[in-house]
C-alpha positions as CSV (number, residue, x, y, z in Angstrom):
1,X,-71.6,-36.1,-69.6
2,X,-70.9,-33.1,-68.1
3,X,-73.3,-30.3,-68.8
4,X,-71.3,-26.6,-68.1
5,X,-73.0,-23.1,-68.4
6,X,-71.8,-20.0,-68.8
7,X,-72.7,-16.7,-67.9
8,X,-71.7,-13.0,-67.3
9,X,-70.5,-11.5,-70.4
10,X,-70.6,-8.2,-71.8
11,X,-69.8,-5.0,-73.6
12,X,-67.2,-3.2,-71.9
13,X,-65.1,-0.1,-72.2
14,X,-61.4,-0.7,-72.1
15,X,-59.9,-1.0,-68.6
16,X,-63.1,-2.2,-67.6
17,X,-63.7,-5.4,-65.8
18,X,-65.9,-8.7,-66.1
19,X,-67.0,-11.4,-63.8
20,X,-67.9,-14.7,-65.7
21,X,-69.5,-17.8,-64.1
22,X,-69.9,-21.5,-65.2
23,X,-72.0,-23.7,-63.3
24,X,-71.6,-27.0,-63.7
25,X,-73.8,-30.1,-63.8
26,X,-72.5,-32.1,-60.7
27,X,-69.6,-31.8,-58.5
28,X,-66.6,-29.9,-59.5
29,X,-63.8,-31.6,-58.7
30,X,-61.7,-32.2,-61.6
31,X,-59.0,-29.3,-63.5
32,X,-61.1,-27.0,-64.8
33,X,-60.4,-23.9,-67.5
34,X,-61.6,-21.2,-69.0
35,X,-60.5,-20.7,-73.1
36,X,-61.4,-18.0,-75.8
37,X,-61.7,-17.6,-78.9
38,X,-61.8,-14.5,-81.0
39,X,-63.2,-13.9,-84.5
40,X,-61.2,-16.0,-87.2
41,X,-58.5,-17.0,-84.5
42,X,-58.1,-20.6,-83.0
43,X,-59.4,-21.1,-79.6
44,X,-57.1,-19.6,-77.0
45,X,-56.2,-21.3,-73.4
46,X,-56.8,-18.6,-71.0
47,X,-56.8,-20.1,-67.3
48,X,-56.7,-23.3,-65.4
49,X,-57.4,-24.5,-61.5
50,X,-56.5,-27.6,-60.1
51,X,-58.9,-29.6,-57.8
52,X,-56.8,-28.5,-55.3
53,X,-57.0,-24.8,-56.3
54,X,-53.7,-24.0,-57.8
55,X,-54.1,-21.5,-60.9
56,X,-52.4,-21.2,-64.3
57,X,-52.4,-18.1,-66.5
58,X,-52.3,-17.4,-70.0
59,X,-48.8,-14.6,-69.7
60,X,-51.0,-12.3,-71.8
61,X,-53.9,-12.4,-69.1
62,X,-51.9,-12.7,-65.8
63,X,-52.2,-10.2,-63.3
64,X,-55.5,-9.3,-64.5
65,X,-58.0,-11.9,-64.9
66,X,-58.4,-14.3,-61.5
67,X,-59.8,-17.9,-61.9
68,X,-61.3,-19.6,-58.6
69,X,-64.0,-21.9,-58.3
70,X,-66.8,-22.8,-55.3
71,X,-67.6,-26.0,-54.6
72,X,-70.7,-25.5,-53.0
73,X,-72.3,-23.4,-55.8
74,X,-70.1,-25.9,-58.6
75,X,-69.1,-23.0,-60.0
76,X,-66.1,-21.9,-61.8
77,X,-65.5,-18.2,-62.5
78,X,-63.0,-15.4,-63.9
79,X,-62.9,-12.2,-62.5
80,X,-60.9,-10.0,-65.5
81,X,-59.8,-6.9,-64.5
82,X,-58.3,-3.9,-66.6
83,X,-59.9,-5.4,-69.9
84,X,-58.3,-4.7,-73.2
85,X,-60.1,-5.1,-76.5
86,X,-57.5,-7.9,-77.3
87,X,-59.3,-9.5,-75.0
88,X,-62.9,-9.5,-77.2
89,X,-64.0,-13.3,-77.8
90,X,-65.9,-15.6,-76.7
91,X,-65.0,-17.1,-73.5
92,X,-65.3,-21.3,-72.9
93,X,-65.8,-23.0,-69.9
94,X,-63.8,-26.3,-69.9
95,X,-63.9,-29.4,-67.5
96,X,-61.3,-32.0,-67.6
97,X,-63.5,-35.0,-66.7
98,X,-63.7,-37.8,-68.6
99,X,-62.8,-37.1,-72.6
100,X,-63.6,-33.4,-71.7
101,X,-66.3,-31.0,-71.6
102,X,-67.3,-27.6,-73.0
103,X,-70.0,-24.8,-72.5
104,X,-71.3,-23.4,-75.1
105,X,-69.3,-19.9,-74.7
106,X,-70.2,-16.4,-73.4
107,X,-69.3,-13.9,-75.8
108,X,-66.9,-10.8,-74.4
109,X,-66.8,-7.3,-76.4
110,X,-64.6,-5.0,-75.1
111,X,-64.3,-1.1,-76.7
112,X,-61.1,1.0,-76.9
């Protein structure tokens, strides 16, 4: 199984920006996303990347937040830009291997 960890989240002031990380067990080569989930809402897709690094936004996060991955560190990240407290949650990371994996969340606060 897949083991995925996240990092990098925060308290932020709106229009503030966030870098978060997943590192990843073994060798990321499969779709890979990043998903959020805010207090008493369902969880949330955010982002996607392809193996072959082809991204997917969310239309309420694109043009701000920027997913990308390195192979050689087998990490994932999103880089979110102009932060909005809509944005407040906590943020999975998600791999597509096998029935699926999940980190166990970094949590994002962001203040108006």
């Amino acid at each position: 199984q897949v083991q995925l960890v996240e990092s990098g989240g925060g308290s932020v002031q709106a229009g503030g920006s966030l870098r978060l990380s997943c590192v990843a067990s073994g060798t990321i080569v499969s779709k890979m996303a990043w998903y959020r989930q805010a207090p008493g809402k369902q969880r949330e897709f955010v982002a996607t990347i392809t193996s072959g690094g082809a991204a997917n936004y969310a239309d309420s996060v694109r043009g701000r937040f920027t997913i990308s991955r390195d192979y050689a560190k087998n990490t994932l990240y999103l880089q979110m830009n102009s932060l909005k407290p809509e944005d407040a949650g906590v943020y999975y990371c998600y791999d597509s291997r096998g029935s699926g994996s999940w980190g166990q969340g970094t949590q994002v606060t962001v203040s108006s």
